[in-house]
DRENMINU-943801 format. One record per residue: x negated, y, z of N, C-alpha, C in turn; residue in one letter; residue number from 1. Coordinates in Angstrom, 2 decimals. Atoms other than C-alpha are relative to their C-alpha. Example, Ala and Ser with C-alpha at 12.3 -4.5 7.8 and 13.67 -1.06 7.14 Angstrom:
BEGIN
(marza (-0.89, -1.19, 0.00), (-12.30, -4.50, 7.80), (-0.90, 1.20, 0.00), "a", 1)
(marza (0.82, -1.19, -0.06), (-13.67, -1.06, 7.14), (0.77, 1.09, 0.73), "s", 2)
This chain:
BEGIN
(marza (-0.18, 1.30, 0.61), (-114.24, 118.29, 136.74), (1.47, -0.16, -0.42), "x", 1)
(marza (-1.34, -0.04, -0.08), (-111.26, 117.51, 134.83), (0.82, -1.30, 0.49), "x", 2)
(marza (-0.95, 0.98, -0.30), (-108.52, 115.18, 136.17), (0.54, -1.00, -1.33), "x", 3)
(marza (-0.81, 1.59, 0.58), (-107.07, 111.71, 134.76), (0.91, 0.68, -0.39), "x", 4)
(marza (-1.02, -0.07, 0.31), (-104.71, 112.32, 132.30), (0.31, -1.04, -1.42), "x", 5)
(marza (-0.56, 0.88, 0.82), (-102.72, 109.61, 130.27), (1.03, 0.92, -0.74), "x", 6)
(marza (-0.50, -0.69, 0.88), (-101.12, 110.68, 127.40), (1.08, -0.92, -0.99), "x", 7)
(marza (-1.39, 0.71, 0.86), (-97.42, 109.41, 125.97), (0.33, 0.17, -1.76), "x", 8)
(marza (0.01, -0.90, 0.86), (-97.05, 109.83, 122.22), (1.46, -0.97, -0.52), "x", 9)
(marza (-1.32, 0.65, 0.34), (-92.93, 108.62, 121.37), (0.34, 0.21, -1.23), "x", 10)
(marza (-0.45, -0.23, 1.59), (-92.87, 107.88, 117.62), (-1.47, -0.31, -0.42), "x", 11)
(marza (1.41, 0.02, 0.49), (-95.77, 106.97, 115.46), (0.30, -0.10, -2.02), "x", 12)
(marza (-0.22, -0.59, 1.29), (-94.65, 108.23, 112.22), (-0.87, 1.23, -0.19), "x", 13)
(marza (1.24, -1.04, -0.02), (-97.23, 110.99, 110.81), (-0.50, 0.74, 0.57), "x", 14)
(marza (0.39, -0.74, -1.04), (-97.11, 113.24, 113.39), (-0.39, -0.60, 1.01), "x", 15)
(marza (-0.04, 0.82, -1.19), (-96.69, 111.00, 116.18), (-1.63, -0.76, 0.01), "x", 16)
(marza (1.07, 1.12, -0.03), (-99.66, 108.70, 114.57), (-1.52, 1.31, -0.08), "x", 17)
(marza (1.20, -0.85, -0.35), (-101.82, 111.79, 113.81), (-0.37, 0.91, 1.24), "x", 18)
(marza (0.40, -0.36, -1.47), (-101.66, 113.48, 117.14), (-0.39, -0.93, 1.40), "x", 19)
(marza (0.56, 1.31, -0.42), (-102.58, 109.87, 118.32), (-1.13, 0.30, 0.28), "x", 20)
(marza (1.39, 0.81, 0.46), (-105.56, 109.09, 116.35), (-1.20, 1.79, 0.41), "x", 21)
(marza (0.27, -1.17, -0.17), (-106.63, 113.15, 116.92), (-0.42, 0.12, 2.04), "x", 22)
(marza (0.06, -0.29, -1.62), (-106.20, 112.93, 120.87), (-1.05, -1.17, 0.87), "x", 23)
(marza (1.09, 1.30, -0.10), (-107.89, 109.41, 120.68), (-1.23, 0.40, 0.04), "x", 24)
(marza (0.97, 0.22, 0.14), (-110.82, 110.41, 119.31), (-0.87, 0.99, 0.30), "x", 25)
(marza (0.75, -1.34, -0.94), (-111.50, 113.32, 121.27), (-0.35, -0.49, 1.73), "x", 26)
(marza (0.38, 0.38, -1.24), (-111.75, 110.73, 124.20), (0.94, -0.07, 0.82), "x", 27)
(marza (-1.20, -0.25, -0.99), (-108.03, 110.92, 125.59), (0.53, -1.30, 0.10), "x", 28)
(marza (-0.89, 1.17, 0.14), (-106.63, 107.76, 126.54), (1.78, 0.00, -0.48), "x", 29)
(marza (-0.81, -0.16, 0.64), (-103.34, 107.67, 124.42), (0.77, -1.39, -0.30), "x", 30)
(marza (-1.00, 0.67, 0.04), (-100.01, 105.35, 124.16), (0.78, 0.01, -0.46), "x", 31)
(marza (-1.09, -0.78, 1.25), (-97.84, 105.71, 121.04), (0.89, -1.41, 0.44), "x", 32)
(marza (-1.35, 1.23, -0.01), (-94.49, 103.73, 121.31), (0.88, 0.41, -1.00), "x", 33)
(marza (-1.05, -0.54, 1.03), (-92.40, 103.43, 118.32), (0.87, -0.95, 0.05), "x", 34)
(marza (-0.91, 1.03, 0.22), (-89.28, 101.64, 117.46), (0.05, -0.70, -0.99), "x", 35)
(marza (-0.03, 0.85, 0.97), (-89.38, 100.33, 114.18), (-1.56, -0.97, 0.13), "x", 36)
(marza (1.11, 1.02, 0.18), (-92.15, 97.78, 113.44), (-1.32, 0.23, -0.79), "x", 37)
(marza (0.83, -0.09, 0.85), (-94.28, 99.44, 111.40), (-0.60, 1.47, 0.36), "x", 38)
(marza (0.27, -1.41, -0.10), (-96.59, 102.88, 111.93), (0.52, 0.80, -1.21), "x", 39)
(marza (-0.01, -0.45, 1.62), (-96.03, 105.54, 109.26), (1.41, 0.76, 0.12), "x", 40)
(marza (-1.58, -0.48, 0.66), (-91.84, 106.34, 109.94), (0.00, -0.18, -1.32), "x", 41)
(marza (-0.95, 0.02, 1.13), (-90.24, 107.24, 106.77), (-1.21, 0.04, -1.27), "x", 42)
(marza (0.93, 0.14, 1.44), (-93.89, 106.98, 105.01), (-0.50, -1.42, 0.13), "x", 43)
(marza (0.50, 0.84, -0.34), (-94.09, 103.58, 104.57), (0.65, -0.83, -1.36), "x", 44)
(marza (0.04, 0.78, 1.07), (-94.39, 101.11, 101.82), (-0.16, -1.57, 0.25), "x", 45)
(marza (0.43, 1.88, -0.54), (-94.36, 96.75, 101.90), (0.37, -0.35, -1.27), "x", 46)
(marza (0.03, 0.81, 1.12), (-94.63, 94.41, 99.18), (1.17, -0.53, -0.02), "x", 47)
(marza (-1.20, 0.39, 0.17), (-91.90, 92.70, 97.94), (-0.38, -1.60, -0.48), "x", 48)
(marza (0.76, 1.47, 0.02), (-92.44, 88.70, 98.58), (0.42, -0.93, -1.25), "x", 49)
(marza (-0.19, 0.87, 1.42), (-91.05, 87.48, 95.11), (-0.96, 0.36, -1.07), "x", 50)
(marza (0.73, -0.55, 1.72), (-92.70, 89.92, 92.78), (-1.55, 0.23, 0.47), "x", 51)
(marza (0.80, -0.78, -0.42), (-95.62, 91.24, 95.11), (-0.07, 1.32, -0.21), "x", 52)
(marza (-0.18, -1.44, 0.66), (-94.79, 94.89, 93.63), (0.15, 0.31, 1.66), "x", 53)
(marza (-0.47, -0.84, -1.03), (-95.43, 97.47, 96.33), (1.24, 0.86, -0.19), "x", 54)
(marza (-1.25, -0.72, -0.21), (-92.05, 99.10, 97.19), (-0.14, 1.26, 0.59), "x", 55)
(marza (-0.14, -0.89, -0.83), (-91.59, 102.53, 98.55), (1.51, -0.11, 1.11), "x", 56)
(marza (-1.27, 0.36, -0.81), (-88.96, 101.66, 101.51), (0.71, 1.36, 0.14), "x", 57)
(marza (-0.35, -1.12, 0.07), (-88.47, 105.25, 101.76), (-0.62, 0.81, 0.24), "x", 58)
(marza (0.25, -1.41, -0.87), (-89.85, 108.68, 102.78), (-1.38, 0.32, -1.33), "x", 59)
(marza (0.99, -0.29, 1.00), (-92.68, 110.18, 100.37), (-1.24, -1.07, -0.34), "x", 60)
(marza (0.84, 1.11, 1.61), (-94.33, 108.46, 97.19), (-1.20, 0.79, 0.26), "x", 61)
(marza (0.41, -0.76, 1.08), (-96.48, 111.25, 96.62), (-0.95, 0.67, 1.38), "x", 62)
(marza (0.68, -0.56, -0.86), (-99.51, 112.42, 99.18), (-0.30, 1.52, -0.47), "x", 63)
(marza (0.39, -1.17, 0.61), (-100.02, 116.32, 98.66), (-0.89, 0.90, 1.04), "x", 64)
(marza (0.57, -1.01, -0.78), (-102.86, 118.64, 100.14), (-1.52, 0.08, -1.18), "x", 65)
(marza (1.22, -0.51, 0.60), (-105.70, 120.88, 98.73), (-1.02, 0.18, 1.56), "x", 66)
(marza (1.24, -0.07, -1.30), (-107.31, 120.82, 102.18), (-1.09, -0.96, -0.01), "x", 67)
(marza (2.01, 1.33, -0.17), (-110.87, 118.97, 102.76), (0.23, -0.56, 1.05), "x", 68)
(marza (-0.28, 0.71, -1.19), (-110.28, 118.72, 105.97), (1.39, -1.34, 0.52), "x", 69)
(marza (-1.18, 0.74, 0.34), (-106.78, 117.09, 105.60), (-0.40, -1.44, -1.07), "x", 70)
(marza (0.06, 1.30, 0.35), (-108.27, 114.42, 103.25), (-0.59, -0.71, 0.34), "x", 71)
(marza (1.06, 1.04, -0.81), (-111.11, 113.41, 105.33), (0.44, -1.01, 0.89), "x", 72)
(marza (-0.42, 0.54, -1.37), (-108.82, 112.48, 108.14), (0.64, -1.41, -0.65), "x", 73)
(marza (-1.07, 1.31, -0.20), (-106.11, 110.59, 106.30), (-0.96, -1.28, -1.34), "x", 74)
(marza (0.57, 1.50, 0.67), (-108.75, 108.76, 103.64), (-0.61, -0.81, 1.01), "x", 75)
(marza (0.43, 0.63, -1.07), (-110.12, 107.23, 107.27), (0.66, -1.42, -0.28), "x", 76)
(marza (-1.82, 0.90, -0.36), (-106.63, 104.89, 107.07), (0.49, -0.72, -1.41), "x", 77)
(marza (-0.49, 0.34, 1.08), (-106.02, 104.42, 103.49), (-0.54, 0.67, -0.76), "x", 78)
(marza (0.19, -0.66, 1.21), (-106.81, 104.66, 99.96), (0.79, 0.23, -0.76), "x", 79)
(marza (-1.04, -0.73, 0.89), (-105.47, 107.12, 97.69), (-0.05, -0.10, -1.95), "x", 80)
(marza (0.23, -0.13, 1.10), (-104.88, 106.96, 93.91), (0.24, 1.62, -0.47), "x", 81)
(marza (-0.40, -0.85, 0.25), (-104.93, 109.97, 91.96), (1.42, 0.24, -0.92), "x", 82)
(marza (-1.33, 0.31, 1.08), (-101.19, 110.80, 90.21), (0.11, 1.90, -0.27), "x", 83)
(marza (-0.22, -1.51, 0.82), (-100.47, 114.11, 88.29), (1.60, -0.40, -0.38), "x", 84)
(marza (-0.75, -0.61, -0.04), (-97.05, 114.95, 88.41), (0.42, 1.02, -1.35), "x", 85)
(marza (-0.43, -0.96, 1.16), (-95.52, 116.70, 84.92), (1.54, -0.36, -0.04), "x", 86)
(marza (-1.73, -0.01, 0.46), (-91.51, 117.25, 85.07), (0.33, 0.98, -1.45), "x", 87)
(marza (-0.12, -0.74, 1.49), (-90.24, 118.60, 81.75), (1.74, -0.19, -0.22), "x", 88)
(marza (-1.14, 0.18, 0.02), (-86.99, 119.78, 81.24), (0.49, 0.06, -1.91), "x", 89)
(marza (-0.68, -0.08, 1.71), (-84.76, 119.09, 77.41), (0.91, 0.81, -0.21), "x", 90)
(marza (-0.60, -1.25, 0.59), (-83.45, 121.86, 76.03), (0.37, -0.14, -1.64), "x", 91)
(marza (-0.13, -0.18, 1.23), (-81.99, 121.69, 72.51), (-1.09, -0.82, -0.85), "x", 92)
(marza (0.92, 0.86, 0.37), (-84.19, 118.74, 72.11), (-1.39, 0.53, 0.04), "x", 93)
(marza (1.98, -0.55, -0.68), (-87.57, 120.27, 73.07), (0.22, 0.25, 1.39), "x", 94)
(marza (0.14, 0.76, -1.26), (-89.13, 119.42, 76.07), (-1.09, 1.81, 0.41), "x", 95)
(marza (0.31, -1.15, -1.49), (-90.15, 122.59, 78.79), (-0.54, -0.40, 0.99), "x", 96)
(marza (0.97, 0.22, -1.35), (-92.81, 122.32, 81.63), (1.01, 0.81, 1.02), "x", 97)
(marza (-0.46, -0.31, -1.00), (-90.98, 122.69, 85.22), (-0.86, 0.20, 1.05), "x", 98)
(marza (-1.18, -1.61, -0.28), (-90.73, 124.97, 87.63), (-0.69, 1.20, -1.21), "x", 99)
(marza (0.01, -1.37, 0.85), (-90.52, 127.67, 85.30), (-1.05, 0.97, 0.25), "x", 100)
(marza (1.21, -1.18, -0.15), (-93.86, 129.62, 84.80), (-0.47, 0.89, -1.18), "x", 101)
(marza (0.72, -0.34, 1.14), (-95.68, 131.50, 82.20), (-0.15, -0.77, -0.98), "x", 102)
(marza (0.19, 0.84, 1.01), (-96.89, 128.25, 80.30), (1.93, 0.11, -0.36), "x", 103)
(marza (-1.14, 0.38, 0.39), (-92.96, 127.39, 80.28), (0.41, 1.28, -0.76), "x", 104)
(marza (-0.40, -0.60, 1.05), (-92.35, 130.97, 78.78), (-0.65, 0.36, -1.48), "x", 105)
(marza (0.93, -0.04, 1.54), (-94.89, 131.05, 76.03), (0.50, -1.40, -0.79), "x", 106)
(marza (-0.61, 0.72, 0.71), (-93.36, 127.47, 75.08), (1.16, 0.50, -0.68), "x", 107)
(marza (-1.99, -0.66, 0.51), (-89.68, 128.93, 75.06), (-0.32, 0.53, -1.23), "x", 108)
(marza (0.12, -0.52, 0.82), (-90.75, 131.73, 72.79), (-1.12, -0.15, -0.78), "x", 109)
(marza (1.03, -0.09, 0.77), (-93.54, 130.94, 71.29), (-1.34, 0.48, -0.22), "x", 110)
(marza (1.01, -1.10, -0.17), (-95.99, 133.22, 72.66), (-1.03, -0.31, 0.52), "x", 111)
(marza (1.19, 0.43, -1.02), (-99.08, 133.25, 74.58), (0.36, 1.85, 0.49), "x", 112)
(marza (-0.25, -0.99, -0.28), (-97.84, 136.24, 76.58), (-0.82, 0.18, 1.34), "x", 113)
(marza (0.71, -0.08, -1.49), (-100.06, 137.57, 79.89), (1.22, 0.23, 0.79), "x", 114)
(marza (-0.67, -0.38, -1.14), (-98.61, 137.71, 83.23), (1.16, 1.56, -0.21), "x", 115)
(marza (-0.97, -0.90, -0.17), (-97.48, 140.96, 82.76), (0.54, 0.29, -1.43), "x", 116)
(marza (-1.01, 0.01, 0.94), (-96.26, 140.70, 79.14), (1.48, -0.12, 0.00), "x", 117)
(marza (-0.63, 1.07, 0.02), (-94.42, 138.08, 79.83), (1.62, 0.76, 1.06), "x", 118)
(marza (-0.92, -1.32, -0.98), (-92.52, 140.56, 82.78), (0.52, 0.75, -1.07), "x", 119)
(marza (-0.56, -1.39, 0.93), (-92.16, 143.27, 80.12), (1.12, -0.85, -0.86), "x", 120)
(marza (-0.78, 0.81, 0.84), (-90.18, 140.70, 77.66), (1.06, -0.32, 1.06), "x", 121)
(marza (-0.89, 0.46, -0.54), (-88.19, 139.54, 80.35), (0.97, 1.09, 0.36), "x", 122)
């Protein structure tokens, strides 16, 4: 039989809150203590009481994972919008897809070069 065990979790910022809600619901009695006022740490967002515009107070805008398992857990808690991400750098007034890949060298030059063309040219 196993023994009584209470479980401390100090911080309830992502880790803190997911090794919570994870230890919780496997049946562990669990006790997160944080200091600021809000779960989440440095991922955390609040309205802004003049405009209502959600604010990012700080720590990541931007949710990222190709896991299944990873979105099951955290759409439990919140809903996500989808956002696509395109940085583009200006060059001599034309605009370049970032980080630097294949598409970005077939723009440069003009090409539609394969993987390993694209090597040989370089």
């Amino acid at each position: 039989m196993r023994g009584y065990v209470r479980i401390l979790i100090v911080g309830a910022g992502v880790s803190g809150a997911t090794l919570a809600r994870s230890l919780a619901d496997a049946g562990n009695p669990v006790r997160v203590v944080e200091t600021k006022p809000h779960p989440g740490g440095h991922c955390h967002t609040k309205r802004d009481a003049r405009t209502g515009i959600m604010k990012h107070v700080f720590g990541p805008h931007i949710f990222h994972s190709d896991d299944v398992d990873v979105w099951s857990f955290v759409s439990r808690f919140a809903d996500f919008r989808p956002f696509a991400l395109e940085v583009r750098a200006s060059v001599a007034g034309r605009l370049f897809s970032l980080p630097i890949n294949l598409n970005t060298l077939n723009q440069f030059f003009g090409r539609q070069f394969t993987a390993e063309g694209a090597q040989a040219h370089i």
